[in-house]
C-alpha positions in Angstrom: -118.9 -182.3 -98.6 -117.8 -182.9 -102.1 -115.6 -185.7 -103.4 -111.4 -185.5 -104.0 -109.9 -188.3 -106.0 -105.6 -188.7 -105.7 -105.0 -191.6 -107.8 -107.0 -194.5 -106.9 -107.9 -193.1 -103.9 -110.9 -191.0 -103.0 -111.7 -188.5 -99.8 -114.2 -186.0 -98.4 -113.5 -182.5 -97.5 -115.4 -179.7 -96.6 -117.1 -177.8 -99.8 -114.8 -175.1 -100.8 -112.0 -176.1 -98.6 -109.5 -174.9 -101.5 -106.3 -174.8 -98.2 -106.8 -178.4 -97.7 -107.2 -179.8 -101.4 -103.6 -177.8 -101.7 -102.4 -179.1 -98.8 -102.9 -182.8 -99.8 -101.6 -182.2 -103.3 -98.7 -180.6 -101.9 -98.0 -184.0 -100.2 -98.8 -185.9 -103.6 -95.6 -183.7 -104.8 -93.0 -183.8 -102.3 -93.8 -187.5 -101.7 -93.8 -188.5 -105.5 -96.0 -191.6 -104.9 -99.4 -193.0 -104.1 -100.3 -191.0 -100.8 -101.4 -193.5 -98.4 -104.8 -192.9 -96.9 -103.4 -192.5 -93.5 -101.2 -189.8 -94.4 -104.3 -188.1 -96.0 -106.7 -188.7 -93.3 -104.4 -187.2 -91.0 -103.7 -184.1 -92.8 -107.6 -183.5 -93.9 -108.0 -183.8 -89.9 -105.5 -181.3 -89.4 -102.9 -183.6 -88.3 -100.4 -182.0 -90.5 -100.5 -178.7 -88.8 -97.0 -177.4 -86.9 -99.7 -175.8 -84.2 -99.6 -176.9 -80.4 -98.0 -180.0 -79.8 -98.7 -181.9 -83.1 -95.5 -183.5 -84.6 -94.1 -181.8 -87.6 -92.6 -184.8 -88.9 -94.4 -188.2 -88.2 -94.1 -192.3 -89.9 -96.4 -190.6 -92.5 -95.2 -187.4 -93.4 -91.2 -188.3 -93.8 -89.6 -189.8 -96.7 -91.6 -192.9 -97.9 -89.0 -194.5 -99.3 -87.0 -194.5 -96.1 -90.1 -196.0 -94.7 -90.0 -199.0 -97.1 -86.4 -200.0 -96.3 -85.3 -203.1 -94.5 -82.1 -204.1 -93.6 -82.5 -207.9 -92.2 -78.7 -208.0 -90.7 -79.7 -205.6 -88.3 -83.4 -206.7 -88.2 -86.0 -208.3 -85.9 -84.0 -210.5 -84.4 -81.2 -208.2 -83.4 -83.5 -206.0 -81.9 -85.3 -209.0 -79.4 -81.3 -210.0 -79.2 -80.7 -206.5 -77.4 -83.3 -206.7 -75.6 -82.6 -210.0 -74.2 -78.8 -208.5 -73.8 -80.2 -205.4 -71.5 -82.5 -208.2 -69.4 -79.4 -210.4 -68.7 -77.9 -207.8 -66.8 -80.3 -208.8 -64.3 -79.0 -211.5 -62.3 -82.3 -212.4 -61.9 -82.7 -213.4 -65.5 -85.1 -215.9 -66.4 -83.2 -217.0 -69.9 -81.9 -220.4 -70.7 -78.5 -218.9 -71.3 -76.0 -217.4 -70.0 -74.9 -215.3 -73.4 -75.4 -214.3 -76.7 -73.5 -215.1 -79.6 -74.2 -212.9 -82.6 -73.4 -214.8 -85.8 -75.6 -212.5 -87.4 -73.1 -210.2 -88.9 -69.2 -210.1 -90.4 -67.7 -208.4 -87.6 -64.6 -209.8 -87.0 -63.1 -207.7 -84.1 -66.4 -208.3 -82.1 -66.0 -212.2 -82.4 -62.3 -211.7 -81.4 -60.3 -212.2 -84.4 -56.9 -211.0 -83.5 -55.5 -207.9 -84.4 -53.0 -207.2 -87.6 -50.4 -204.9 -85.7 -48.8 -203.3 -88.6 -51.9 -201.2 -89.8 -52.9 -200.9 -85.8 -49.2 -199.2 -85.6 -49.2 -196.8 -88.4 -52.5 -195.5 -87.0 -51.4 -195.4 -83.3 -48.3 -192.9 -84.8 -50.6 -191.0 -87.0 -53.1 -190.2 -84.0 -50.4 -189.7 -81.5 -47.1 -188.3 -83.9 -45.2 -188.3 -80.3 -45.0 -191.6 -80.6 -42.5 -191.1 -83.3 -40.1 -189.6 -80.8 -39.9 -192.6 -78.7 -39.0 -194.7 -81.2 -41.2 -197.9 -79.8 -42.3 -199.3 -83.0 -40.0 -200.7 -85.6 -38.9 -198.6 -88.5 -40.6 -199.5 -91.5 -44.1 -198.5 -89.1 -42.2 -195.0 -88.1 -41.5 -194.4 -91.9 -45.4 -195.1 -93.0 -46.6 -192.8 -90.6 -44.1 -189.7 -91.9 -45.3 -190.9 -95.0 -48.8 -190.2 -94.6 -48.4 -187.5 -91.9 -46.1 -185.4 -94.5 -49.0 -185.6 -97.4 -51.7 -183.9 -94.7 -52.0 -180.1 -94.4 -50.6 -179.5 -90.8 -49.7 -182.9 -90.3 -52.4 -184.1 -88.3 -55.3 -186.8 -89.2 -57.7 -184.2 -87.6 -57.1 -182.0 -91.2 -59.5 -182.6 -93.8 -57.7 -184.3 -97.1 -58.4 -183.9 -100.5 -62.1 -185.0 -101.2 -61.0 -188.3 -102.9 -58.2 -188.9 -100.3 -54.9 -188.4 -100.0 -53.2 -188.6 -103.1 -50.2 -190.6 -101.7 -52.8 -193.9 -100.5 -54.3 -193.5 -103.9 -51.4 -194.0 -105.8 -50.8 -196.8 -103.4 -54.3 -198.4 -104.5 -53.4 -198.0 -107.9 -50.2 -200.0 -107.4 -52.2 -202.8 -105.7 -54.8 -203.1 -108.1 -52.0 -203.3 -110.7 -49.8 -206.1 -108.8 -53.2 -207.9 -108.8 -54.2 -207.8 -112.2 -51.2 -207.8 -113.8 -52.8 -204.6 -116.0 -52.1 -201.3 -114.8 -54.4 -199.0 -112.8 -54.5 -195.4 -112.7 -54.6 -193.2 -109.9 -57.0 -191.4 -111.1 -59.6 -193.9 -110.9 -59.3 -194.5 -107.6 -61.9 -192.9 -104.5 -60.9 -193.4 -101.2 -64.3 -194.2 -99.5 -65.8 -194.8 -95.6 -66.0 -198.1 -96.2 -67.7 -199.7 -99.3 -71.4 -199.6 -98.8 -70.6 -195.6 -98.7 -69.4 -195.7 -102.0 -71.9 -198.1 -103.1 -75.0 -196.0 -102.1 -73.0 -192.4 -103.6 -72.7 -194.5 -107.1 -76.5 -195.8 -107.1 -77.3 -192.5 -106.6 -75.6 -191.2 -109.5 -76.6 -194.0 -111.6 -80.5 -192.8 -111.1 -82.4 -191.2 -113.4 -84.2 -188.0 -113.1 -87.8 -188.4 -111.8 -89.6 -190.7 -114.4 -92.9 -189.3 -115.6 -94.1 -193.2 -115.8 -93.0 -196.0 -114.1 -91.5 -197.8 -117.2 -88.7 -194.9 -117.1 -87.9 -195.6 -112.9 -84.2 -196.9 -113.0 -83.8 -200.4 -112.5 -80.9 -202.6 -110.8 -80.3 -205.9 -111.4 -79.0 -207.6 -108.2 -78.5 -211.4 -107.1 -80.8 -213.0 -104.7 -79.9 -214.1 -102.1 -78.3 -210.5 -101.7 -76.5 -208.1 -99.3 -79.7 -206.4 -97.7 -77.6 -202.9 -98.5 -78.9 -202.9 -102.6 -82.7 -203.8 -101.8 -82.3 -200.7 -98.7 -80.4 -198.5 -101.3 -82.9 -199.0 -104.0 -85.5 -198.5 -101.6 -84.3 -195.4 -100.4 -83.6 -194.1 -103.8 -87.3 -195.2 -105.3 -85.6 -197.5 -108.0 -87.0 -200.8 -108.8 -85.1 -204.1 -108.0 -84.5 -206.6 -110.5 -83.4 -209.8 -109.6 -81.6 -212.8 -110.7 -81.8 -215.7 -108.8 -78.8 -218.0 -108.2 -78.4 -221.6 -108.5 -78.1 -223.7 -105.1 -77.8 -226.7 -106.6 -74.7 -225.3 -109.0 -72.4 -223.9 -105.8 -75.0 -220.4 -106.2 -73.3 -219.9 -110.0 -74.9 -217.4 -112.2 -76.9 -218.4 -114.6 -76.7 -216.0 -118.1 -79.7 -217.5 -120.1 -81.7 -217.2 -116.9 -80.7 -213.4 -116.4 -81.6 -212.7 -120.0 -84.9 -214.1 -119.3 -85.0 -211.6 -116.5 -84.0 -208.4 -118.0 -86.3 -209.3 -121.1 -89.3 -208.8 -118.7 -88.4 -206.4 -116.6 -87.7 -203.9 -119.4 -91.8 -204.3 -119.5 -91.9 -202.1 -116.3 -89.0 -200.2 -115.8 -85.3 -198.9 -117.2 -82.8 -201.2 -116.5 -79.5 -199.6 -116.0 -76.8 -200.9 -113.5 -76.3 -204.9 -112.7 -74.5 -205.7 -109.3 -72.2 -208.6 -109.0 -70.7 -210.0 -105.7 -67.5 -212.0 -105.9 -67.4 -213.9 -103.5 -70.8 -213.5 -102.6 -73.1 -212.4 -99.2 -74.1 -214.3 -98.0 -73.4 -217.2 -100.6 -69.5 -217.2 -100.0 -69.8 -218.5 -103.7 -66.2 -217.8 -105.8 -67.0 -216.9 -109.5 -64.9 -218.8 -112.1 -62.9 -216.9 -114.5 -65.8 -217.8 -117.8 -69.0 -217.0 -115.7 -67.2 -213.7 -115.4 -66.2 -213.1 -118.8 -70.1 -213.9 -119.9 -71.0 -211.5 -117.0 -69.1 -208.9 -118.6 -70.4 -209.4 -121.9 -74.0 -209.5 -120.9 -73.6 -206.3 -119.4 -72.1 -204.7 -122.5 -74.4 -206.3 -124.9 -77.3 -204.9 -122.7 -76.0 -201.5 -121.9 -75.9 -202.0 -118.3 -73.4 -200.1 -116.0 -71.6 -203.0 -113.8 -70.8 -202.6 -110.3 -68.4 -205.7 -108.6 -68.7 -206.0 -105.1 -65.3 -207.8 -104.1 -64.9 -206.8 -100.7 -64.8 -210.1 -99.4 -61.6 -210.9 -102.4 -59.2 -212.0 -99.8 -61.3 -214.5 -98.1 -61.3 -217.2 -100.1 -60.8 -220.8 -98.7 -61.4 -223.4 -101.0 -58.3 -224.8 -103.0 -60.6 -225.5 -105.7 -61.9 -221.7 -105.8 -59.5 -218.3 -106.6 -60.4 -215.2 -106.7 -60.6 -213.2 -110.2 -60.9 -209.9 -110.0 -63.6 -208.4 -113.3 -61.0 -205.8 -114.1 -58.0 -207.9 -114.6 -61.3 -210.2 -116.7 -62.2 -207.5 -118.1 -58.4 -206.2 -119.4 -57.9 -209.6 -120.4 -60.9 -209.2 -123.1 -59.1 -206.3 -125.6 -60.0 -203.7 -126.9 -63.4 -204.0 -127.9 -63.8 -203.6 -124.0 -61.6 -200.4 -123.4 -64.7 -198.4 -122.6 -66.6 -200.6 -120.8 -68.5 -199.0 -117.7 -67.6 -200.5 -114.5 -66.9 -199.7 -110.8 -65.3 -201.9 -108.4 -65.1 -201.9 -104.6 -62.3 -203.3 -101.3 -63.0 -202.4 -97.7 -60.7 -202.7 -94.8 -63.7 -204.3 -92.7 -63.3 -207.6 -94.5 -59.6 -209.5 -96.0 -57.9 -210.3 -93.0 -57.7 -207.5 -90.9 -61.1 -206.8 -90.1 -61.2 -203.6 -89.6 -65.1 -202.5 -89.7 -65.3 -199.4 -87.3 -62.8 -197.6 -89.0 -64.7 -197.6 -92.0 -61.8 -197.6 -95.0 -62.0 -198.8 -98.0 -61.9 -197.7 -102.4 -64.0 -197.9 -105.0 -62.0 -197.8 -108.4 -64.1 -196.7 -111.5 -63.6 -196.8 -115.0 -65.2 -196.0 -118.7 -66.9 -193.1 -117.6 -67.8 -190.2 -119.5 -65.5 -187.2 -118.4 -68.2 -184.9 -117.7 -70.7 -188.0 -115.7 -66.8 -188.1 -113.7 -66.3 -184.7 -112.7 -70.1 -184.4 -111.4 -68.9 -187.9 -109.5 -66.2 -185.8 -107.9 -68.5 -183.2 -107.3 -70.8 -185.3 -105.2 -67.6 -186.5 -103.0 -66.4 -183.2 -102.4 -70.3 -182.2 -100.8 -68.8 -184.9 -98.3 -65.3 -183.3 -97.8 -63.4 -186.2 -97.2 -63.0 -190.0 -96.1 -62.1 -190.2 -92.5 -58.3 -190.4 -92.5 -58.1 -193.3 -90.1 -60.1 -195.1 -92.5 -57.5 -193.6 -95.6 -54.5 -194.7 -93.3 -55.7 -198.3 -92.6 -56.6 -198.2 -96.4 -52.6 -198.0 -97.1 -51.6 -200.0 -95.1 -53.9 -202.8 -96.3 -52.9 -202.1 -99.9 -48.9 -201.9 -99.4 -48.4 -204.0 -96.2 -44.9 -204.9 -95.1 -42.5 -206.9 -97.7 -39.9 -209.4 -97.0 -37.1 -207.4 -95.9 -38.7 -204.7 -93.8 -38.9 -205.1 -90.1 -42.3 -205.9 -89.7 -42.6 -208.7 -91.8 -42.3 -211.6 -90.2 -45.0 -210.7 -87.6 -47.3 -209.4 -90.2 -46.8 -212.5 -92.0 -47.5 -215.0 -88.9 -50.7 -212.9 -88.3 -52.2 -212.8 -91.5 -51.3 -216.8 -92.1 -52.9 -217.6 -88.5 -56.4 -215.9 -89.2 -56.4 -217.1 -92.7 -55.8 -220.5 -91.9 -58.0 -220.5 -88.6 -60.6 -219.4 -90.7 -60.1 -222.3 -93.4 -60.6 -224.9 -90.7 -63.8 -222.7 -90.1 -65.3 -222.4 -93.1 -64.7 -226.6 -93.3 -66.2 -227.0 -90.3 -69.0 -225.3 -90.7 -70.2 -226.9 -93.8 -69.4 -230.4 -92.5 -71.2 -229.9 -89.1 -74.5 -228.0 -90.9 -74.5 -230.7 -93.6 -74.4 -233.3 -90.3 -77.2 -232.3 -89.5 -80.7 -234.0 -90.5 -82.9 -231.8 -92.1 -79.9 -229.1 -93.5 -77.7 -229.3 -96.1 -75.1 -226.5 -97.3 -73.2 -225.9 -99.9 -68.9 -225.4 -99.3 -68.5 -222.0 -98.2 -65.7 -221.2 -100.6 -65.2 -217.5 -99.6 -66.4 -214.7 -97.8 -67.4 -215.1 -93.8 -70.6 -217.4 -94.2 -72.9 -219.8 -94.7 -75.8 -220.1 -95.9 -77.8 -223.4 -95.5 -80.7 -224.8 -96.7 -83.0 -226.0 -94.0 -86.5 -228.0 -94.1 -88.8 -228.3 -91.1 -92.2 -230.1 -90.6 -95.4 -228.1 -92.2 -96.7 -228.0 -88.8 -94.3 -225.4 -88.3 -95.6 -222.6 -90.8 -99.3 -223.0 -89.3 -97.3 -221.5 -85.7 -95.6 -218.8 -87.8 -98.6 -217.4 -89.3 -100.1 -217.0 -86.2 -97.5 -214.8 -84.8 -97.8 -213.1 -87.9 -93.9 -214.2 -89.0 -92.5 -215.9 -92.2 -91.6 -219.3 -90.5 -87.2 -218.4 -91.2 -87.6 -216.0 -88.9 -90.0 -217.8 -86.8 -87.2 -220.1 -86.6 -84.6 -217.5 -86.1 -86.5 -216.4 -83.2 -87.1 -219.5 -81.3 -83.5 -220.2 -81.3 -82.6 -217.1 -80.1 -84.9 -217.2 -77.2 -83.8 -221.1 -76.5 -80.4 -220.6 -77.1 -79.1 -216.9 -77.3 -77.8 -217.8 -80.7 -78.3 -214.7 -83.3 -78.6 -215.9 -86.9 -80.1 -213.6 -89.9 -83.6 -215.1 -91.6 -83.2 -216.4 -95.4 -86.0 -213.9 -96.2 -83.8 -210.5 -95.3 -81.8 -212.0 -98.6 -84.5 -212.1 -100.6 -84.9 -216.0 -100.6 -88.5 -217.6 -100.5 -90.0 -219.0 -97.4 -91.6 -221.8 -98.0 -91.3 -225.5 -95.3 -87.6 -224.8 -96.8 -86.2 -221.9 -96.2 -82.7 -220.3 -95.0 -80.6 -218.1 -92.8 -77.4 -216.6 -92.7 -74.4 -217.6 -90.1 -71.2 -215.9 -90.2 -67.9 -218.2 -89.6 -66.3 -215.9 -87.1 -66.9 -217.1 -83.7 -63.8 -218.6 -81.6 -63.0 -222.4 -83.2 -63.6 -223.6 -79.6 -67.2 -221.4 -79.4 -68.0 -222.0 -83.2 -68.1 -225.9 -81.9 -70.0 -225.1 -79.1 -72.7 -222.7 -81.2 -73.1 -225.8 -84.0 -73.8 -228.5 -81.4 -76.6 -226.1 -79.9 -77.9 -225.4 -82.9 -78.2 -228.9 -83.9 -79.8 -229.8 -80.7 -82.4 -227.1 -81.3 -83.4 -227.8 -84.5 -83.9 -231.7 -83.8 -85.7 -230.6 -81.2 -87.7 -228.2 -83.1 -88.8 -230.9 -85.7 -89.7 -233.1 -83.1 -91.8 -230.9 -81.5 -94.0 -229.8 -85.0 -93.6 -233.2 -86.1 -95.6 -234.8 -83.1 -98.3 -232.2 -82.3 -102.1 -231.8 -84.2 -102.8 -228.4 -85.0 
């Protein structure tokens, strides 16, 4: 046997053995990381042959960093939820409940939030143009759909469009944006995109640098914690290193600019930090950023050479009449024109706002500042994915240039969009009051977005039965109430925030008002009956 050393680890082969020694380095390459022993020990036993009925690809010879990504909103306790789900088809069933109610995610359509009819309309003409013979729909909803129909090739939503979308919706984006700020927006700017977490993920991949030779060189992003579980998945998948910025509970989950500078200052030590992500209003904080915290945002990035990306998908949902909504262009244009060139890339989806609309995945990204030649290999990298569905395009349009006082379906449009808005204002009220109610929580106003997030402390007891079951005790908590009450929540620690006897978890907003009531009072009685329980017994 003689000795083979891959970074700190060390292995026996057989003397001479050049195949395997090549084999294993081979993996050291295409893996671009510290092999893990298993992988190794598999493939010095020949378990990386493609011979009889040995797996070509297996947990230890795919993509590491796919390996290494977690996404908490579809986690855990999603997967014991659908498996409780398949069991209670069994009448049989020996659960306490008689169903589930998943306020783990912002998906308004599955919680029964009604349906906007004007976008629903144009789509139901583009998909089916017969319609437009029968004339059932009023005419401003006829008109849309020629609109759009006349700007494909062939006239059909089954053509491919051009690769950043039809040109007509992004012109109509531009508009938007431009009615918004109050600064005008450029066509050109504008990507249509499957929703935003596509674009998101197709921008962090541009921003990352070619394969460091040290780690100090990896591409690092700066991202809030709590967080949207996408950026820690994305940066995962993409082998970048995270760099976060903690919030400030006890300031409505503000930013903090002396503390980020702290931040960045140290984690320049170990890595490149190049891109700083911003949500306004935040996931699952529902925090509104005031106009000054964004203006310092904006100068922080430009003072530290950081590309900024603003999530503001959630722009239309805000509730509190002490909170609005500033986007960081019309911030930004506001600044002059030291800032013409600043780097930034903003982001609206169709699944959030008011209409809801998450499976039909529409939505635009609008960058500016860039380089011409970084944009046209930007473009480049859209057109490998042909186009954005043209549902998603369509509902895109119509969310940007709805109906206007005057045109026919106005005045239902109008009574829709008020009813959700203001259903979920009561919501978002009532969720804050009833979790803050409660002994043992407390929760800031959710100001925006679809959530909550509370704080929540439990006897100590509690984290002695968590480490058994080898959980952190937010999720240990998450499960038990899923299992005693079929409610599905998401665990603090999927956000990034530490578990300690305090900890959180994410609920969305969106349940019925009559079920939402009904989900809160279970919830309370579980967790008073949780801390009575771990308060009592002796471990």
């Amino acid at each position: 046997l003689t000795r083979v050393t891959v970074r700190q680890y060390t292995y026996q082969v057989k003397e001479g053995d050049d195949s395997m020694i090549r084999l294993f380095k081979s993996c050291r390459s295409a893996t671009d990381s510290i092999p893990r022993p298993l992988m190794l020990r598999r493939l010095l036993s020949g378990g990386g042959s493609t011979s009889g009925s040995r797996k070509i690809l297996t947990l230890e010879t795919i993509n590491q960093n796919v390996v290494k990504m977690e996404y908490a909103v579809r986690g855990n306790i999603l997967t014991q939820a659908n498996e409780i789900k398949s069991q209670m088809k069994n009448e049989a069933h020996e659960w306490p409940f008689e169903k589930l109610t998943f306020a783990n995610i912002g998906n308004p359509h599955a919680m029964k939030q009604q349906v906007v009819s004007f976008p629903r309309q144009v789509l139901a003409c583009c998909s089916d143009p017969e319609l437009l013979k029968k004339d059932i729909y009023p005419k401003d909803v006829q008109q849309r759909a020629r609109e759009y129909l006349d700007s494909i090739e062939g006239k059909s939503i089954g053509a491919y469009t051009d690769s950043l979308g039809l040109s007509r919706i992004r012109q109509q984006v531009a508009d938007f944006i431009s009615r918004r700020d109050g600064y005008e927006a450029r066509k050109e700017d504008v990507i249509l995109i499957n929703g935003a977490s596509e674009g998101i993920l197709i921008l962090l991949t541009l921003c990352i640098n070619p394969s460091p030779l040290r780690e100090v060189e990896r591409c690092g992003f700066m991202i809030p914690i709590p967080q949207y579980p996408l950026y820690t998945a994305a940066i995962a998948k993409l082998g970048a290193k995270k760099i976060c910025y903690y919030l400030d509970y006890n300031n409505e989950w503000q930013l903090d600019i002396q503390e980020m500078r702290k931040t960045l200052s140290t984690a320049r030590q170990e890595c490149h930090p190049r891109v700083l992500v911003v949500l306004n209003p935040g996931n699952p904080t529902g925090q509104c950023l005031p106009k000054e915290n964004i203006r310092e945002i904006i100068k922080f990035a430009r003072d530290e050479n950081l590309f900024l990306i603003a999530d503001e998908v959630y722009q239309e949902n805000v509730y509190s009449s002490k909170c609005k909504f500033y986007s960081f262009k019309k911030v930004l244009r506001s600044m002059g024109s030291e800032f013409d060139n600043f780097e930034m890339a903003s982001f609206h989806s169709t699944s959030k706002g008011y209409l809801g609309e998450c499976g039909l995945r529409g939505g635009y990204m609008e960058v500016i500042g860039l380089d011409s030649q970084v944009k046209e290999q930007l473009v480049k990298y859209f057109s490998s994915h042909l186009c954005p569905n043209v549902p998603g395009q369509v509902i895109t349009g119509t969310m940007v240039k709805p109906p206007v006082p005057g045109d026919p379906s106005y005045e239902q449009y109008s009574r829709e969009i008020h009813s959700i808005q203001e259903s979920l204002k009561r919501k978002a009220k009532l969720v804050s009051k009833r979790l803050n109610d409660i002994p043992g929580m407390s929760c800031n106003t959710v100001q925006g977005a679809m959530y909550a997030y509370p704080r929540i402390t439990v006897p100590e007891k509690a984290l002695h039965h968590a480490k058994e079951k080898d959980m952190k005790l937010d999720e240990f908590y998450c499960m038990k109430l899923l299992e005693d009450t079929g409610i599905v929540l998401v665990p603090g620690s999927g956000f990034g925030t530490a578990v300690t006897s305090s900890f959180h978890f994410r609920t969305t907003i969106l349940p019925s008002e009559d079920k939402l009531e009904i989900m809160l009072q279970k919830l309370e009685d579980f967790h008073n009956q949780f801390c009575k329980k771990y308060s009592s017994e002796t471990l």
